[in-house]
N, C-alpha and C positions, 0 to 999 in steps of 0.2 A: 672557294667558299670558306673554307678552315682556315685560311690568311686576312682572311678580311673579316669574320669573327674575332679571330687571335686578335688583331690590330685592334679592333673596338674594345675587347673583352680588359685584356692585358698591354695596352700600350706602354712602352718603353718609357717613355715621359711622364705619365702616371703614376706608374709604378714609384717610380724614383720620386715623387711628390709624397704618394703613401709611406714611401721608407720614412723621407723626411719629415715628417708631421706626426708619427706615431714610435720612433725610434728612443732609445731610453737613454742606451750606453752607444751603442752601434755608430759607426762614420762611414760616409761612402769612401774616401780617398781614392786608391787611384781604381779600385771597381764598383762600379756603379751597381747597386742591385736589381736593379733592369736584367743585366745582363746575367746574375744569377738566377732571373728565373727563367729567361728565356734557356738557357744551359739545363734544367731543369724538364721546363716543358719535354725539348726534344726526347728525355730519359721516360718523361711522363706519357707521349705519346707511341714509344717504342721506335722513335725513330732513329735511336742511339740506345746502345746497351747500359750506358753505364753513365755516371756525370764524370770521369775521367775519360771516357771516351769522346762524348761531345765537347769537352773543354778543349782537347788535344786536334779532335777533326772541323773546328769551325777556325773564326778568324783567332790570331792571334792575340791572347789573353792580357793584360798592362801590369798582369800580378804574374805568382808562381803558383803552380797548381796546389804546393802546402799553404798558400795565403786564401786561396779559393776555399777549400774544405775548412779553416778554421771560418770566414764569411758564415757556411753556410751553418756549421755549428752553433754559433754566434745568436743566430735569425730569433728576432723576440717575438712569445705570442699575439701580442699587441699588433705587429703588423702584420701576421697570418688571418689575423682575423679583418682588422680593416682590407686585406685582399681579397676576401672573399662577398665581404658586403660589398665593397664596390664593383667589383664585377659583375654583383647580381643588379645591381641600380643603373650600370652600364648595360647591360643586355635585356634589363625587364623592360625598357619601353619597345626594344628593339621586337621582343614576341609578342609585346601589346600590337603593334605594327603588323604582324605576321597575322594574330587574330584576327583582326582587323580584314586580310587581306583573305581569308577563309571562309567566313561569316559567320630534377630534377638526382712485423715482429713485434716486443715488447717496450720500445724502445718509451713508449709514450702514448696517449690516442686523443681521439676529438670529436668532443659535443657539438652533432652538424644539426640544422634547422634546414627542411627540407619542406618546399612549396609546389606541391603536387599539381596544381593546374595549371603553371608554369613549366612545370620539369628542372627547375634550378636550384640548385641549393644555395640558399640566400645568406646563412649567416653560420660563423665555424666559433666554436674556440678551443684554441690549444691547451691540452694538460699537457705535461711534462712525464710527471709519475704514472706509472702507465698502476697502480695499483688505487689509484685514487678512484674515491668514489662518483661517478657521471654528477649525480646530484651536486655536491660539492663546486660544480663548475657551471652552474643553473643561473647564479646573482644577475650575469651581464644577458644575459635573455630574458629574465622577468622584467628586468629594467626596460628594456627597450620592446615588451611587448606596448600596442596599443588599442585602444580603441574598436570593435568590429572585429578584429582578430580572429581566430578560431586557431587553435593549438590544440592538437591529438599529438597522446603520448602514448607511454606503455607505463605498465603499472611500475617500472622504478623510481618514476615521478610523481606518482601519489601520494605527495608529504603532504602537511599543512602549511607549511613555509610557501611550497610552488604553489601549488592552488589558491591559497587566496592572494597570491600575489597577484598573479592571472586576473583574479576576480575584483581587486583593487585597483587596475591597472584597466578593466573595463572591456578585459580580450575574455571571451567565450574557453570553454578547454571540454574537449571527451578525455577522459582518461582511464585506463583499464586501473582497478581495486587490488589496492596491494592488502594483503591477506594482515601485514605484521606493521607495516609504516602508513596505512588512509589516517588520515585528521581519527578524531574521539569521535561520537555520535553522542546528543543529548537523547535523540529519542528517532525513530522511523515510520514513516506512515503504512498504511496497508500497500499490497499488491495492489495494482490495475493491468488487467491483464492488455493488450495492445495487439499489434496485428504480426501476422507472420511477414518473414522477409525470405532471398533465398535462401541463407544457409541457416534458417531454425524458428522457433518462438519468442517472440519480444514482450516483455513486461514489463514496469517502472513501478517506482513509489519514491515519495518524498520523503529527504532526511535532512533532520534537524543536527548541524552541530553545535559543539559545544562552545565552538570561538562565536559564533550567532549567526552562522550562514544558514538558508538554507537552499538547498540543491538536488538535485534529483539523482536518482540510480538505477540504473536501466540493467536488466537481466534479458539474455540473451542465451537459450539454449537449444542447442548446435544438432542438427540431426548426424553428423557424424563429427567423432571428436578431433581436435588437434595432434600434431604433431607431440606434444608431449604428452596426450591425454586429458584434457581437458573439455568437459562436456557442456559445462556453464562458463560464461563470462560477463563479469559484473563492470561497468560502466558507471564513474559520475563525471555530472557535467551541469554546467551551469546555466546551461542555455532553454531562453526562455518557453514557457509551453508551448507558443504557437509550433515550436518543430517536437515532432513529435518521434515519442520512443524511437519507433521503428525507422525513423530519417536517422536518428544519434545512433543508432546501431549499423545503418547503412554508412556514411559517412565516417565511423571509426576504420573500417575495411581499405580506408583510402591511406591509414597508418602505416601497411603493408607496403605500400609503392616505395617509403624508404629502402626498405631490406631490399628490392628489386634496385633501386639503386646503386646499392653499397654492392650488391651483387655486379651488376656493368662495372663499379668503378671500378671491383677486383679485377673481372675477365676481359675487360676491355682495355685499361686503362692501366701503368706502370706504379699503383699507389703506394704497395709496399718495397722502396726500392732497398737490397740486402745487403748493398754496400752503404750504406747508411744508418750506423748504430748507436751515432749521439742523437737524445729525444730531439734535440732541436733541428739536425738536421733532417730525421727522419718524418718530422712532423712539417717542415719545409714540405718535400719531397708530396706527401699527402696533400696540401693545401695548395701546390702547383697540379695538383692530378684533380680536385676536384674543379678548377679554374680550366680545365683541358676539357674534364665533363661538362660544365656548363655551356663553352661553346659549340661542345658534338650536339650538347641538346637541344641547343638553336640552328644546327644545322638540319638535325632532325624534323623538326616544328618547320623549317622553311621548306624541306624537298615535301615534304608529307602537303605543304598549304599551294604551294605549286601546283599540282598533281593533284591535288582536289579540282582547284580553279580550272583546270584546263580538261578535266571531263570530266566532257556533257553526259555520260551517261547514267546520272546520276548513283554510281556505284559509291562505295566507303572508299574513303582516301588512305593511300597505303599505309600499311602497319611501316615502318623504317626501323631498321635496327641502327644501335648504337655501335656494336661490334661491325657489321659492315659496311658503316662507314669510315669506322678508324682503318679497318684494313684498304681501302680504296686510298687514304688521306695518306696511308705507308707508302705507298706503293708510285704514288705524284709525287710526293709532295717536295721528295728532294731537286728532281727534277723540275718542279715549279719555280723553288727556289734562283735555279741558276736561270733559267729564260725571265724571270721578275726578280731583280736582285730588292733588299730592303728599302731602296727611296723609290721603289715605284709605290709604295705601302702608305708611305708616312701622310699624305695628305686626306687618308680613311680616319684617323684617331679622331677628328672632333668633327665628323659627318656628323649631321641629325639621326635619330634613330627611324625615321620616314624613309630618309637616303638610303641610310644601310641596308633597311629590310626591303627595299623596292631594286637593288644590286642581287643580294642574297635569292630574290626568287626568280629575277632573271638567269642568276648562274644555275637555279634551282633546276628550272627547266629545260635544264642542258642533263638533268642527272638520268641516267636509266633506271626509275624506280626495281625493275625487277631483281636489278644488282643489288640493291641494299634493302630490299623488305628484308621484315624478319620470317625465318625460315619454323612454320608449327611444324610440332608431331606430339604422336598420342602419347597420353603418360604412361611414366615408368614403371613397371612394375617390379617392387623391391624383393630378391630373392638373398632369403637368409646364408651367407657365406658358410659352405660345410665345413667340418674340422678336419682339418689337414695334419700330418704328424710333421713335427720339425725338420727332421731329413730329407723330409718329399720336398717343402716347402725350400728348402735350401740348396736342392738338386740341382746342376745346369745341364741343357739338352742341345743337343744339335738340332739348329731350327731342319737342317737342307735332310735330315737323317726321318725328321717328325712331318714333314712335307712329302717325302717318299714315302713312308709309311703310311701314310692317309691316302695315298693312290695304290696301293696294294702293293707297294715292293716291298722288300726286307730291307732290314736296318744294319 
């Protein structure tokens, strides 16, 4: 399933299309960038430690591995990003399909656009500077917002520049209230208080700005506080009355599912690789790992639609985890590899996305759901670390000495 995603997602032939159509300074010569990412993935999927390791244990390379690392150094944000919108535009019809079939170090970092009832992350762009400000690198996403839209942010994006950009552009936005950068206010209307939801009190009122919008602000206060402490959370959004407060207060909650994201890409997924300290490789390395996410999370969306379909008892279809299925994908996949070498592959790349996901749920139904649910437990409870003196802290013990001990011998 994870070779015939990959195939769809990141085709070899593709790829090398996007270099070529978005590339500035860069030449393919005698390495194709195909094959820089596929070198990559393996590093991305943890099925090689390192990208000098996979370069050295696949096929033989047509460069020198010093010509390879200056490539990946090289890599412009222009084609990290057109990689990651095509991939998303390669694989979105493929879980409309799946839906369908039912009834996400310092070197540099990147502004990811992430579409929550897909589970994909649809659109990236790379900074370089890793001290630059997120906002700063917003232009090429207000651009290509459209129409029906809906964009939930955090309050570092509550400028006036983003917002009405959104609102010119005709895409809806919730956005959490930044206390020092929200647009001016000409004036505000009263309170209306509105209905509860689960996690608190919902109220709104209309606020008039100063550039001549006007737009609504929804307050939302939390029966127990956030993580940093925070007991209120103020809300604007543009979207029109029929949805109401307490829907824009619900609906911002789906903002969360990023950070649960960025959290899988860390623990699942090879995103920060440490052998890679130029921005451009290391932001490479990122934009190959969220291209890796994307297809775990169509592989997820297929075993979970499988396993709906096929019981009848009308129970909830498996929760699947992302983490257990990369470790299953570790543990094949090399092994897959040599019993289907790469041209048993090649004729998947320009399958329909009908094809694909009607393959994907037959291999689906080969999966042992129990193996890859996600595994609950009850929360954690946080116990304040005692103070320790420096010398305790710095001590070493004999484990075999501290082991005998706890069964009542002497040490």
């Amino acid at each position: 399933m994870a070779r015939l995603a990959l195939q769809r997602a990141i085709a070899p032939q593709w790829i090398d299309e996007v270099f070529a159509e978005h590339r500035q300074r860069q030449y393919p010569r005698e390495l194709l960038f195909s094959t820089v990412v596929e070198l990559m993935t393996l590093v991305s999927l943890g099925l090689s430690p390192s990208l000098h390791a996979a370069a050295t244990q696949t096929k033989p390379l047509p460069v020198s591995l010093a010509a390879l690392y200056e490539k990946v150094n090289r890599t412009e944000p222009a084609i990290l990003r057109a990689l990651v919108q095509g991939s998303a535009q390669r694989l979105g019809p493929v879980l409309a399909a799946l839906r369908e079939q039912r009834g996400a170090a310092l070197p540099g970092h990147a502004l990811v656009v992430y579409e929550p009832d897909l589970g994909l992350v649809t659109d990236l762009v790379a900074i370089e500077d890793a001290h630059a400000q997120e906002r700063s690198a917003m232009a090429p996403l207000i651009e290509c917002a459209g129409a029906g839209e809906l964009w939930l942010a955090d309050r570092n994006f509550c400028t006036g520049t983003i917002l009405q950009g959104w609102h010119q552009a005709q895409a809806c936005f919730i956005v959490r209230e930044h206390g020092r950068n929200s647009p001016a206010l000409a004036s505000s209307g009263p309170w209306v208080d509105g209905a509860r939801i689960e996690t608190g009190q919902v109220r709104e009122q209309r606020i008039d700005l100063k550039a001549g919008f006007v737009w609504r602000r929804i307050e939302l206060t939390l029966d127990k506080p956030t993580d940093a402490g925070d007991t209120v959370i103020l809300l604007w959004s543009n979207l029109p009355a029929a949805v109401g407060a307490h829907e824009i207060a619900r609906l911002y909650r789906k903002r969360w599912r990023i950070e649960g994201m960025f959290q899988r890409l860390e623990s699942v997924l090879h995103s920060e690789i440490r052998t890679l300290g130029h921005p451009r490789a290391a932001l490479l390395g990122f934009t190959v790992a969220v291209l890796a996410y994307n297809v775990l999370a169509t592989l997820k969306r297929s075993v979970e639609a499988a396993h709906a379909a096929a019981d009848e008892t009308g129970a909830a279809p498996p929760d699947v985890s992302t983490y257990y299925l990369a470790v299953q994908i570790r543990s094949q996949y090399e092994g897959m590899l040599i019993a289907l070498p790469p041209n048993e592959w090649s004729h998947w790349s320009d399958a329909t996305p009908d094809v694909i996901a009607g393959k994907l749920l037959e291999l689906a139904r080969c999966v042992d759901p129990i193996q890859v649910r996600t595994r609950t437990r009850g929360p954690k409870t946080r116990k304040p670390a005692p103070y320790v003196e420096g010398a305790v802290a710095r001590a070493h013990h004999s484990t075999a000495r501290l082991l005998k001990r706890a069964k009542g011998g002497t040490s």
